[in-house]
C-alpha positions as CSV (number, residue, x, y, z in Angstrom):
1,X,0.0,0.0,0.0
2,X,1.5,3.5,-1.0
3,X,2.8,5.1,2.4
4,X,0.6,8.8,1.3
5,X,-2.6,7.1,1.3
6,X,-2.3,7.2,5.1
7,X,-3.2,10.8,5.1
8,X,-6.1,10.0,3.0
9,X,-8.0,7.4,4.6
10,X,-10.7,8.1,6.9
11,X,-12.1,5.6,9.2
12,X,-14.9,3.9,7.1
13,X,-17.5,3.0,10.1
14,X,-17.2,6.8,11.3
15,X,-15.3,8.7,9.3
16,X,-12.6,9.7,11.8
17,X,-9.0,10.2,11.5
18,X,-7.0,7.1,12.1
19,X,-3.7,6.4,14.0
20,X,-1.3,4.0,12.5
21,X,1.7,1.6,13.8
22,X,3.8,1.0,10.9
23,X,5.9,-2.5,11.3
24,X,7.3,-2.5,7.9
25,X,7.6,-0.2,5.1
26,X,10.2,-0.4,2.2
27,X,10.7,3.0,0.2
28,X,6.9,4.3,-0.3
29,X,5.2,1.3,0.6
30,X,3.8,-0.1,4.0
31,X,4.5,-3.3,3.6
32,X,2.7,-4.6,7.6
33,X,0.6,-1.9,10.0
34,X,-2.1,-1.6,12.7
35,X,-4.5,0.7,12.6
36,X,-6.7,1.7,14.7
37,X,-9.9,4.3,14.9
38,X,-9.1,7.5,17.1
39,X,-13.0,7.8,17.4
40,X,-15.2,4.3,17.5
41,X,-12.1,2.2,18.7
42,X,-12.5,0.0,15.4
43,X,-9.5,-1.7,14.0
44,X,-8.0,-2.3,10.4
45,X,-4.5,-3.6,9.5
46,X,-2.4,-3.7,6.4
47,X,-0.7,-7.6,5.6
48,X,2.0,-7.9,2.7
49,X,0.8,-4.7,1.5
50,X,-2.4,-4.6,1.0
51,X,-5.2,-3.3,3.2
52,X,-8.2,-4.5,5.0
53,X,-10.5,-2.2,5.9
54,X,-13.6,-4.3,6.1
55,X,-16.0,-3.1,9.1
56,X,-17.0,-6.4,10.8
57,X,-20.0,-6.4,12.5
58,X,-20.3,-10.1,13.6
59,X,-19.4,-10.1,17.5
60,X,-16.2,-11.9,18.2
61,X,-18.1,-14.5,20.5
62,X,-20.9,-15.5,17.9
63,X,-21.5,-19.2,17.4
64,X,-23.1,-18.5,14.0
65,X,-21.3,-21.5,11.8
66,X,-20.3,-23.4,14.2
């Protein structure tokens, strides 16, 4: 993921500013990060450069498909 869309991306579930922990970048890319929400706490991460930023609603402790 390009290192300048950092300051373009807005949390999608609120639209808030995010904070990012960049674990490895090479030149302009991020290569591994965590991100986190500064506002609704939600949490997005970046793996082998490419990012997820899919708003998961399902609670962690559902038994649905189990």
């Amino acid at each position: 993921m390009f290192n300048y869309l950092k300051e373009l991306i807005v949390c999608p579930k609120c639209k808030s500013n995010l904070s990012w922990n960049t674990i490895s970048q090479n030149e302009n890319h991020i290569i591994n990060a965590d991100i986190d929400c500064n506002q609704c706490g939600q949490t997005y991460f970046v793996k082998n450069g490419i990012g997820n930023f899919i708003i998961d609603f399902q609670p962690k402790n559902s038994f649905i498909g189990v």
